[in-house]
C-alpha positions as CSV (number, residue, x, y, z in Angstrom):
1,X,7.4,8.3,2.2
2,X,10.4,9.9,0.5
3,X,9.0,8.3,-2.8
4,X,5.3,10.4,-2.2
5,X,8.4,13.7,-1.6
6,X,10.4,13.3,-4.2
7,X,8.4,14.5,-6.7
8,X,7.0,17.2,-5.2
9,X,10.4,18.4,-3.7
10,X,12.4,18.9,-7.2
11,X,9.4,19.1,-9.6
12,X,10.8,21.8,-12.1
13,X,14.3,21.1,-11.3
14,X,15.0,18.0,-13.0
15,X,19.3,18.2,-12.9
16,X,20.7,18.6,-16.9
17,X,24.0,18.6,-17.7
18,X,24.9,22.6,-18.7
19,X,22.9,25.7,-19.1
20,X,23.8,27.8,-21.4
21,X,23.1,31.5,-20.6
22,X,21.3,32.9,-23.2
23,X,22.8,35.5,-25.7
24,X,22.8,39.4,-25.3
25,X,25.2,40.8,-27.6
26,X,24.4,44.6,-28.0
27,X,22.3,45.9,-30.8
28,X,23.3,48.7,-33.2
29,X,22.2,52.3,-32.7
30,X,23.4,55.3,-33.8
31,X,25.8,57.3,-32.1
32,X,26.5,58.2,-28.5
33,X,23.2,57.4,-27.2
34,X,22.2,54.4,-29.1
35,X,25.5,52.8,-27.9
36,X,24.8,53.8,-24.4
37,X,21.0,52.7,-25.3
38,X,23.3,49.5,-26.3
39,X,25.0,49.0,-23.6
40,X,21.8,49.3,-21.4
41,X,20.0,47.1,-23.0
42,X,22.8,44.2,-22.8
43,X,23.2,44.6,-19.4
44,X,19.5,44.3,-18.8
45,X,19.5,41.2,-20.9
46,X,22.3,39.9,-18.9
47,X,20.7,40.4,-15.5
48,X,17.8,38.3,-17.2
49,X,20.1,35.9,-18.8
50,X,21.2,34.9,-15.4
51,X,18.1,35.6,-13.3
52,X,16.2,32.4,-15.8
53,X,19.3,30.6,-15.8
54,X,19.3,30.7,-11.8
55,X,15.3,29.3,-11.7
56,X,15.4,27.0,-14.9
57,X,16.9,23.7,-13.1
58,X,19.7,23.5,-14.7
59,X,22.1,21.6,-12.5
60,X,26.0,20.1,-13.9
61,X,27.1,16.9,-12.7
62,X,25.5,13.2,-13.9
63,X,21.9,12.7,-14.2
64,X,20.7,9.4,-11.4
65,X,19.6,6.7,-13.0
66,X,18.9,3.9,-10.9
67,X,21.2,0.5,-11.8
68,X,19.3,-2.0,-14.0
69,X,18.4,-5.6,-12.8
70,X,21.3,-8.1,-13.0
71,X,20.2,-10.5,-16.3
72,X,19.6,-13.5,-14.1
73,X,17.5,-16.1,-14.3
74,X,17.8,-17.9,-11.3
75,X,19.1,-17.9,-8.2
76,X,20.9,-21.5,-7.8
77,X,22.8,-23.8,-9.6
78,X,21.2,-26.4,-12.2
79,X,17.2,-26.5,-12.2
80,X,15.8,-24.8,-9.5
81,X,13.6,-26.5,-7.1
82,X,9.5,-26.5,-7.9
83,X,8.8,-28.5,-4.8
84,X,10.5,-30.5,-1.9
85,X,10.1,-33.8,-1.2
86,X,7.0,-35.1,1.4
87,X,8.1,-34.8,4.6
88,X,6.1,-35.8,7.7
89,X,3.2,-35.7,5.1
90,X,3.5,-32.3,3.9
91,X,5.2,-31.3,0.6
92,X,6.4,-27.6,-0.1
93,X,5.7,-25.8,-3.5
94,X,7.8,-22.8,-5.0
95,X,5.8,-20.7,-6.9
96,X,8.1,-18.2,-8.4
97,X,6.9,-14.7,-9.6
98,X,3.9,-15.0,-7.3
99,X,3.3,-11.8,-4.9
100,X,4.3,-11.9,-1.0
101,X,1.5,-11.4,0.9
102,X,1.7,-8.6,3.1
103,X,1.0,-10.2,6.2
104,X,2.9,-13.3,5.0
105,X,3.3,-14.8,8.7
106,X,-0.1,-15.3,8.4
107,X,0.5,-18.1,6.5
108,X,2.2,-20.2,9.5
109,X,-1.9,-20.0,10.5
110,X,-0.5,-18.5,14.5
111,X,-3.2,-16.3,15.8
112,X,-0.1,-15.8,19.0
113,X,2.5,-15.1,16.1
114,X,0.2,-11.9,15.1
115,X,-0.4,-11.2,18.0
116,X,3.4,-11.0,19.1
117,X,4.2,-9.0,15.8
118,X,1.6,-6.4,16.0
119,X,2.8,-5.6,19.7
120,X,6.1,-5.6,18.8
121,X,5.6,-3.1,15.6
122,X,4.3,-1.0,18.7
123,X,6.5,-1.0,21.3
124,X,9.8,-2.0,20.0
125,X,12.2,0.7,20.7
126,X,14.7,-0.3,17.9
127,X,11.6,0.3,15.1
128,X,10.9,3.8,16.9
129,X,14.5,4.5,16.5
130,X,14.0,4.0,12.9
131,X,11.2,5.8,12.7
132,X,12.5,8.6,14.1
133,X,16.1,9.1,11.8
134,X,13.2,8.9,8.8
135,X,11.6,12.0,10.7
136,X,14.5,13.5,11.0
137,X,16.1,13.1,7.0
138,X,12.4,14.7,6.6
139,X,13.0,17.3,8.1
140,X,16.0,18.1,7.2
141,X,15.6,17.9,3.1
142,X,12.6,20.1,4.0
143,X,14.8,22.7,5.6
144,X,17.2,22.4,2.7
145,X,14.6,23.0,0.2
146,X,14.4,26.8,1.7
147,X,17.6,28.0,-0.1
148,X,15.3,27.9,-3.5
149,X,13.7,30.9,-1.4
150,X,14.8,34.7,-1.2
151,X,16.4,34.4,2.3
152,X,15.3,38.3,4.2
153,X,16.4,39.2,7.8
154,X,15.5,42.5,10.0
155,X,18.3,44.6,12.2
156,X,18.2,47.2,14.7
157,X,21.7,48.7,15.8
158,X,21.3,51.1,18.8
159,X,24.9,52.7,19.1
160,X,25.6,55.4,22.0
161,X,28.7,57.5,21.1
162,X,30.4,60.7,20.8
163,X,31.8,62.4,17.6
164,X,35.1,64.1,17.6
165,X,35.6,67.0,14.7
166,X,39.2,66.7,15.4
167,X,39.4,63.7,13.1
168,X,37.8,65.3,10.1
169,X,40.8,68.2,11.0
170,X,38.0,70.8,12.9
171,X,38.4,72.2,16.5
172,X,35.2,71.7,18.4
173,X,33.9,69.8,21.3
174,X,32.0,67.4,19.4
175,X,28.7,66.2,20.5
176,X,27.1,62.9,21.8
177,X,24.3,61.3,20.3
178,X,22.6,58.0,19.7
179,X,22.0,56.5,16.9
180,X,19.2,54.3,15.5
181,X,19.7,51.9,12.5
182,X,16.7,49.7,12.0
183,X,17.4,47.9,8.1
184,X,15.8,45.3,6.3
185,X,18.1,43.0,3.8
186,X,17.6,40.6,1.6
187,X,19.5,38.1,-0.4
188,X,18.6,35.5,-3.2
189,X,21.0,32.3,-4.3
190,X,21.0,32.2,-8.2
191,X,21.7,29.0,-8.6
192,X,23.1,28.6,-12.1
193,X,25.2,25.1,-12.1
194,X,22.5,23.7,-10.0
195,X,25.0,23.0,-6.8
196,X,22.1,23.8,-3.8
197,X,20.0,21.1,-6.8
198,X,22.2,18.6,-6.6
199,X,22.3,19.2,-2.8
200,X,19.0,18.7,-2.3
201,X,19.0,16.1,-4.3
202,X,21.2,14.3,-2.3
203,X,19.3,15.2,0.6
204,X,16.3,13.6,-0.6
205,X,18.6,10.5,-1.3
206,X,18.8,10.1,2.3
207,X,15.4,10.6,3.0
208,X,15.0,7.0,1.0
209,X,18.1,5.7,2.8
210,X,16.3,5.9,6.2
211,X,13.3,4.7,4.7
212,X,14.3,1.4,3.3
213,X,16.6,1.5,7.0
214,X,13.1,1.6,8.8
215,X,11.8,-1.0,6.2
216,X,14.6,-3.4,7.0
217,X,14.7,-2.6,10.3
218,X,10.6,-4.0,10.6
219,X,11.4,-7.1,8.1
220,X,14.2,-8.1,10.5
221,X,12.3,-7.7,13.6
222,X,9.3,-9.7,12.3
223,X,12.0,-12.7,11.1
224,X,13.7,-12.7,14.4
225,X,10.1,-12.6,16.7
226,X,9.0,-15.6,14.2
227,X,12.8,-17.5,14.1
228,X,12.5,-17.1,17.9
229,X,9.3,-18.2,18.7
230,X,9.7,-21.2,16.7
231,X,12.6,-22.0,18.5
232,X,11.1,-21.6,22.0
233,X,8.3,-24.0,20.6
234,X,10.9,-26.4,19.7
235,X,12.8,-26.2,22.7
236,X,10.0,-26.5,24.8
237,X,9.2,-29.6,22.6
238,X,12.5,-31.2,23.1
239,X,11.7,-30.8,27.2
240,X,8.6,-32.2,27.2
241,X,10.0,-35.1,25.1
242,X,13.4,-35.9,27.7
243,X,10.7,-35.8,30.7
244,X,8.9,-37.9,28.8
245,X,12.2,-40.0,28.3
246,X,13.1,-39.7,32.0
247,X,9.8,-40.9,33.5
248,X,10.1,-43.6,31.2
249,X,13.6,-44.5,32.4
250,X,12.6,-44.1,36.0
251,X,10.1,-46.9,35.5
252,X,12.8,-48.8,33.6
253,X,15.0,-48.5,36.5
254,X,12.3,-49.4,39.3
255,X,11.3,-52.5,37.3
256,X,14.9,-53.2,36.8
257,X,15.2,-52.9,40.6
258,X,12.8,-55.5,41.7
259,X,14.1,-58.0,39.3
260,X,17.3,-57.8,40.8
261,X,16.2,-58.0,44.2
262,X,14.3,-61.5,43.4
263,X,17.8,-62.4,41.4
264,X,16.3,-62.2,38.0
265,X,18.7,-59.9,36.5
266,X,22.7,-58.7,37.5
267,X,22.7,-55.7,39.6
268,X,24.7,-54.4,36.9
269,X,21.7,-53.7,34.8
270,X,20.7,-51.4,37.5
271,X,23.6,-49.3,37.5
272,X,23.6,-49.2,33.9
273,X,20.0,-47.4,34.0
274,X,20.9,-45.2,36.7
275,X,23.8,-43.9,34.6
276,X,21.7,-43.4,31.4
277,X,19.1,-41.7,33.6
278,X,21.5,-39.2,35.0
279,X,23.2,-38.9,31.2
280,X,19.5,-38.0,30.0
281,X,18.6,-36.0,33.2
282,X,21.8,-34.0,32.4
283,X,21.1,-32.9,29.3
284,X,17.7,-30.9,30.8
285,X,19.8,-27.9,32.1
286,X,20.8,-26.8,28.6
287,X,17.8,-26.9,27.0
288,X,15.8,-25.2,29.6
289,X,18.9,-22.4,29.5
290,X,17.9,-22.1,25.8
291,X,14.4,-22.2,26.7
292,X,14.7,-19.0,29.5
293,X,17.2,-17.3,26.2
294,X,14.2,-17.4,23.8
295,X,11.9,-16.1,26.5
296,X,14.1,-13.0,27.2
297,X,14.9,-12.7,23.6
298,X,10.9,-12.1,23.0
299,X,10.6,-10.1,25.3
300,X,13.2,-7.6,24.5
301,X,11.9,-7.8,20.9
302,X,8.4,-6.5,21.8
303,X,10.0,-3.9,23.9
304,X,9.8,-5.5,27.6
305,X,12.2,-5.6,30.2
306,X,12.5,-10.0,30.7
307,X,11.4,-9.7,33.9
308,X,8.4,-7.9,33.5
309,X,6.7,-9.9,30.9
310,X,5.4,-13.6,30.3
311,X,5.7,-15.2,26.9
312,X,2.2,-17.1,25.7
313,X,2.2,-20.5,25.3
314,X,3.4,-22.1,21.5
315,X,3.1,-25.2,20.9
316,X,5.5,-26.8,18.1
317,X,2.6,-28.7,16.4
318,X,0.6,-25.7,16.7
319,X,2.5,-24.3,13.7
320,X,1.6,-24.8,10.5
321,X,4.1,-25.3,7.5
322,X,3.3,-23.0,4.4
323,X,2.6,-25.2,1.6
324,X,2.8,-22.6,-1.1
325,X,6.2,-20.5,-1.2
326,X,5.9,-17.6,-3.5
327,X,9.8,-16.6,-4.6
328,X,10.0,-13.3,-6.3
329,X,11.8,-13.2,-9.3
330,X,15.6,-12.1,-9.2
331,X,14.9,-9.0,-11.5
332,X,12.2,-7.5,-9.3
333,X,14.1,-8.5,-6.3
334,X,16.4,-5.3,-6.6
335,X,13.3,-3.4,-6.5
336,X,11.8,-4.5,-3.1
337,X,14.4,-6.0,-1.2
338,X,15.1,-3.4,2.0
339,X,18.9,-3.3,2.4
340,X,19.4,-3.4,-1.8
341,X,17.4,0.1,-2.2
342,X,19.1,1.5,1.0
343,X,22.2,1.0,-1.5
344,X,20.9,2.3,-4.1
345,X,19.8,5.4,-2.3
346,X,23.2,5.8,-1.0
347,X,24.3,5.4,-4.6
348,X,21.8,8.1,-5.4
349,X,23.4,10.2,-2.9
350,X,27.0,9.9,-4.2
351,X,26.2,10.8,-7.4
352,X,24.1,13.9,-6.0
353,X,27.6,14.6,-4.6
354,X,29.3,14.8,-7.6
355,X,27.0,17.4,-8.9
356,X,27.7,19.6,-6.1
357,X,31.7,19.4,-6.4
358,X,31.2,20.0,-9.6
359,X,28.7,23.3,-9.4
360,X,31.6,24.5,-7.1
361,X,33.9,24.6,-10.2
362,X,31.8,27.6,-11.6
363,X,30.9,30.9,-10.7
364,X,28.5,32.1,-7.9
365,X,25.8,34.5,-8.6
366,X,24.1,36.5,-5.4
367,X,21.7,39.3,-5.8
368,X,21.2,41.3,-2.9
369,X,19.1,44.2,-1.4
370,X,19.2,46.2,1.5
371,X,16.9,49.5,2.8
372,X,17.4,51.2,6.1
373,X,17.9,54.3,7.9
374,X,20.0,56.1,10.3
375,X,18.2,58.0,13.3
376,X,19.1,60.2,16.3
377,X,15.4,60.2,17.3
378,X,13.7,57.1,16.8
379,X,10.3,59.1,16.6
380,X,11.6,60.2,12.9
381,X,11.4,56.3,12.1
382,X,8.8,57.0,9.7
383,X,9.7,60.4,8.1
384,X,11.8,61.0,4.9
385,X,15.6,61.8,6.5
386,X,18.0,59.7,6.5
387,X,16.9,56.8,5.0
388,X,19.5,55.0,2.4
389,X,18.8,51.6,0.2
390,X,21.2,49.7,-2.2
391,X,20.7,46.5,-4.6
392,X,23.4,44.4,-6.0
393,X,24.4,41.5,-7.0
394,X,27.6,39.2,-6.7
395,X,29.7,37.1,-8.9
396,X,32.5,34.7,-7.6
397,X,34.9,32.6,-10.0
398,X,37.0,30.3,-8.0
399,X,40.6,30.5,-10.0
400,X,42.6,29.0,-7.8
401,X,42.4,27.3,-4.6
402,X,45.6,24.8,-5.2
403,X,43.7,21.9,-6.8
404,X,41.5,21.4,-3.7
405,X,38.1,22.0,-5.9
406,X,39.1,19.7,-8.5
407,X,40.4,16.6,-6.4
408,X,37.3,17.3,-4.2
409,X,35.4,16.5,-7.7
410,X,37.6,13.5,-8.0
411,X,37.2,12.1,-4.3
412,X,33.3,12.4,-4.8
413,X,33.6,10.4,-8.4
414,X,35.9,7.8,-6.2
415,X,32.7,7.9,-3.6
416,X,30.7,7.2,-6.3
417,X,33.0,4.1,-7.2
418,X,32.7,2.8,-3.9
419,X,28.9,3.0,-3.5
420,X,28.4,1.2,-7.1
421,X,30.5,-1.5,-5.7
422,X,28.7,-1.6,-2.3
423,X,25.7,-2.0,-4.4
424,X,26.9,-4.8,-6.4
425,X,28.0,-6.6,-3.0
426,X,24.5,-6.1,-1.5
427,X,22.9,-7.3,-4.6
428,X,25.0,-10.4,-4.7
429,X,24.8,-11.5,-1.1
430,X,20.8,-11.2,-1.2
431,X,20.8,-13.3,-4.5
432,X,23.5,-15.7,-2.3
433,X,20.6,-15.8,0.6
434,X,17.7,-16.3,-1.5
435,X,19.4,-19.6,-3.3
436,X,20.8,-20.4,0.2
437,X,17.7,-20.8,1.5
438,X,15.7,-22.4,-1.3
439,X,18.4,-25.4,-1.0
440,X,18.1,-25.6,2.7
441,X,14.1,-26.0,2.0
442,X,15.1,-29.1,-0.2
443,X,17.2,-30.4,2.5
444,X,15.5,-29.7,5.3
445,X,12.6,-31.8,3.9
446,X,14.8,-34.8,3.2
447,X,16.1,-34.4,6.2
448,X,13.0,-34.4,8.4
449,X,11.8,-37.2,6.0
450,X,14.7,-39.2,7.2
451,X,14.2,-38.1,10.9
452,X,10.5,-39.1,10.8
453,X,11.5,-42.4,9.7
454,X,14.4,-43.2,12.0
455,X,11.7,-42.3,14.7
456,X,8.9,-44.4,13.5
457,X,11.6,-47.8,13.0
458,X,13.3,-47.0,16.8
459,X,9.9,-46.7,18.1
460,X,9.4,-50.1,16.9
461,X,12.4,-51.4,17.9
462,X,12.2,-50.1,21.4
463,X,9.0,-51.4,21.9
464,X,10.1,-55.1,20.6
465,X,13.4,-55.0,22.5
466,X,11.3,-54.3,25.7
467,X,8.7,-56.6,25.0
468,X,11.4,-59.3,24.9
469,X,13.2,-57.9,27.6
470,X,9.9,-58.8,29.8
471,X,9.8,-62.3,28.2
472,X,13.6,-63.0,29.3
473,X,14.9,-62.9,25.5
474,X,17.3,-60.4,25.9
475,X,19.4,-58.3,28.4
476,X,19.1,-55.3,29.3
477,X,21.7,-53.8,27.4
478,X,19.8,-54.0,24.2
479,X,16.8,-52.2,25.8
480,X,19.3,-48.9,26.9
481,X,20.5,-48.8,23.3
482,X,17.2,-48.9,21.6
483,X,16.6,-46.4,24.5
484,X,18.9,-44.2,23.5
485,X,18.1,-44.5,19.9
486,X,14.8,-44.1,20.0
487,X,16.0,-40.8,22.4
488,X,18.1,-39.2,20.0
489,X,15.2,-40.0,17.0
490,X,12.6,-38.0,19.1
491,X,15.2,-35.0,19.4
492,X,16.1,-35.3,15.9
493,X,12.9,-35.0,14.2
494,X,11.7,-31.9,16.4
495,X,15.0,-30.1,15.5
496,X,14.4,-30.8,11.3
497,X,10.6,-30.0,12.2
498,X,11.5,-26.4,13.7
499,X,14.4,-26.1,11.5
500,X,11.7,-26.4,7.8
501,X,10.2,-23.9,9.8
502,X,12.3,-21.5,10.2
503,X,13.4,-21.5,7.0
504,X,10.7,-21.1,5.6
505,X,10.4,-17.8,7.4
506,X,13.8,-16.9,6.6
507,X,12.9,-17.1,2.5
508,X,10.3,-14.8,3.4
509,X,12.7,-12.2,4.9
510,X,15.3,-13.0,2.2
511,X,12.4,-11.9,-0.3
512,X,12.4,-8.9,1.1
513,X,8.6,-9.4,2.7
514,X,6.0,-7.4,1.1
515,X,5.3,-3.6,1.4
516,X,2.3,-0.9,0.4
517,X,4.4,0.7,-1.2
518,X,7.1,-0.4,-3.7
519,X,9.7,1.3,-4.9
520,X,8.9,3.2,-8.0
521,X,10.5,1.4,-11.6
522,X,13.0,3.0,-13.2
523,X,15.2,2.0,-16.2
524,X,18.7,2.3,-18.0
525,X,22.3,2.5,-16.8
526,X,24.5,5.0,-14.7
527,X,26.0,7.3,-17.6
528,X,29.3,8.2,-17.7
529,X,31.0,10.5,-15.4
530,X,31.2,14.1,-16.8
């Protein structure tokens, strides 16, 4: 939005560094007259001098130019990853320099996700928050676009009184009267050294501050719905599978029983079981806590009170890995990554500032007009009597003010500083995220190839431990620690499931998503301070 502005809003006015008024040294003429003739004329040209100064644009202080891309290559260490390893069948691909689809969750293949997103685009109140602080930077750079415009007002002063001659040194009674001064005034801005320019400019600066706020705002929403979601899947996964545990222990334990009873096995076994069944039962409580947390989480993320709303149902296998990453490419990453152009426009914006401290330096030019009349009868409002006028015009040179204008150039340059640096950070820590995450993709596919492994051998080996078991080949405690292996297998491989997952979504986010409309390009470096 403030890119489809910005154009329009300081076309013509394109800041340069000084302006030059332009000559008018008086011409020759003879005598008297053709000096006053002279001095006529220079004045006139003067007025005009300042008068095109004032509407050419030309504005002091540095020119924006946005920061070039950092000259990197890649994001991590050593060769960068082109695939991960196959894990529970599926293998992941990086295809760098590829475009982000718009709607990339679509590529999880949820028709719930969607649905949960495009409600929460909706309704969420932190999104219409957003929304309306963009409105609001709108409206103000529109209402600070009017001091380009000859700023006019209307008066009427109604004044009862009585005169006394005695003050003008007469004896008389004096007389009382009213009096009736209706005016119309007028006022124009000249603005040489381009101060209310930069102003505006800066204005506008914040305009695409709240914009790629309200961008960043919607990427992070749609990473935490998805990071969430995938969570509640896998929690709900990880119930289903200690139930699953737990009914299988119960049975353990009632077979268990009835061999003791007929003296088959110690009673010890028994207790045994009942103490891993209560150890497994126990560790239920926490992950339906987490469960009820990603529930009211969701909620509150599509803009509904927890109680008041019921989450659909997700299954974890119901979520389908990406197979094709596409990684944008470092250099274009500064030019569609949310919170790195929200720097940038704050950089913008300091450097607006500068131009302003630095149009305060110079002189002020105001012309001004003003027509009225003064009435004792205010049916004589349209006759000839008593009607005055003036025009003028005003210059103002700050010559001293104690060093306050020139350190208040120095503070905005320092400003300035900061931003840059702010901007460097920002930049950094997104590159930091992006090769973050690519490495946890590597991992997290080794990892759940491991997991998937360790599940498929302690399967095995539970089933083979409690086949002997039955055939009086081994004791029991052999069949509670393949138990408990096989338990701690099951939970392992849904949490490295969920976890490739979500991290997958979160190189999305770290991308910077997709959007209509990107930023427009731009090249070269800051110049120098003036």
């Amino acid at each position: 939005m403030a890119g489809r502005l910005w154009p329009y809003l300081l076309k013509g006015l394109r800041p340069r560094r000084r302006c030059p008024l332009p000559p008018h040294s008086p011409t020759a003429g003879g005598g008297e007259a053709g000096s006053r003739r002279s001095i006529r004329r220079s004045r006139q040209a003067a007025w005009l001098g300042l008068l095109l100064a004032g509407l050419a644009g030309c504005a002091v202080g540095p020119d924006f130019v946005r920061p070039t891309a950092p000259d990197v290559a890649q994001y991590t260490q050593g060769q960068e990853p082109s695939q991960t390893v196959s894990a529970d069948g599926q293998v992941q691909h990086f295809a760098y320099g590829e475009t982000i689809a718009r709607e990339w969750w679509q590529e999880f293949q949820v028709p719930v996700l969607h649905e949960l997103i495009q409600a929460a685009l909706v309704q969420n109140p932190t999104l219409a928050g957003a929304d309306a602080r963009l409105r609001q930077s709108e409206a103000l750079l529109r209402a600070g676009y009017g001091v380009f415009f000859p700023q006019a007002a209307a008066s009427l002063d109604v004044v009862r009184q009585k005169f006394s001659p005695v003050q003008f040194g007469t004896v008389g009674s004096g007389s009382t009267f009213s009096l009736y001064t209706p005016q119309v005034s007028a006022g124009y801005l000249l603005d040489v050294f381009g101060g209310q320019r930069r102003t505006v400019e800066g204005l506008a600066a914040q305009v695409d501050y709240q914009e790629y706020l309200a961008r960043g705002a919607y990427l992070t929403l749609i990473g935490n719905i998805i990071n969430t979601a995938i969570a509640r899947a896998a929690y709900q996964a990880q119930i289903e599978a200690t139930e699953q545990i737990i009914a299988a222990i119960n049975e353990q334990v009632r077979l268990t029983e009835t061999q003791a009873q007929a003296g088959l096995v110690a009673q010890a076994s028994v207790t045994s079981l009942r103490t891993q069944l209560a150890s497994t039962e126990a560790s239920l409580p926490p992950l339906q806590q987490q469960l009820n947390k990603t529930n009211h989480l969701l909620a509150v993320l599509l803009g509904y009170p927890p109680g008041t709303w019921t989450p659909p149902r997700l299954r974890l296998e119901e979520i389908k890995l990406p197979p094709t990453l596409p990684v944008t490419l470092p250099g274009e990453l500064v030019r569609r990554r949310p919170d790195i152009l929200a720097a940038e426009a704050q950089l913008h914006r300091a450097s607006a500032q500068i131009g302003v401290a630095t149009a305060a330096l110079f002189p002020s030019v105001t012309l001004s007009a003003n027509l009225g009349k003064n009435l004792t009868d205010l049916s004589d409002m349209f006759g000839a009597a008593g009607q005055f006028w003036k025009i003028g015009a005003n210059l103002t040179q700050p010559l001293f003010r104690g060093g306050s204008l020139w350190y208040q150039r120095r503070a905005a340059q320092e400003v300035y500083q900061a931003a840059l640096a702010d901007y460097q950070q920002v930049v950094l820590t997104a590159f930091q995220q992006v090769a973050d995450t690519l490495r946890a993709l590597e991992n997290d596919a080794k990892t759940l190839q491991a997991q998937t492994e360790a599940l498929q051998n302690a399967s095995q080996t539970l089933s083979l431990v409690q086949a002997n078991h039955q055939a009086g080949l081994v004791n029991y405690l052999q069949v509670l620690i393949a138990n408990a292996q096989y338990h701690q297998a099951r939970l392992g491989a849904i949490q490295a499931q969920a976890q490739r997952l979500q991290d997958s979504a979160a190189l999305f986010v770290a991308l910077g998503g997709s959007w209509r409309h990107p930023a427009p390009e731009s090249s070269g470096q800051h110049p120098p301070f003036p």
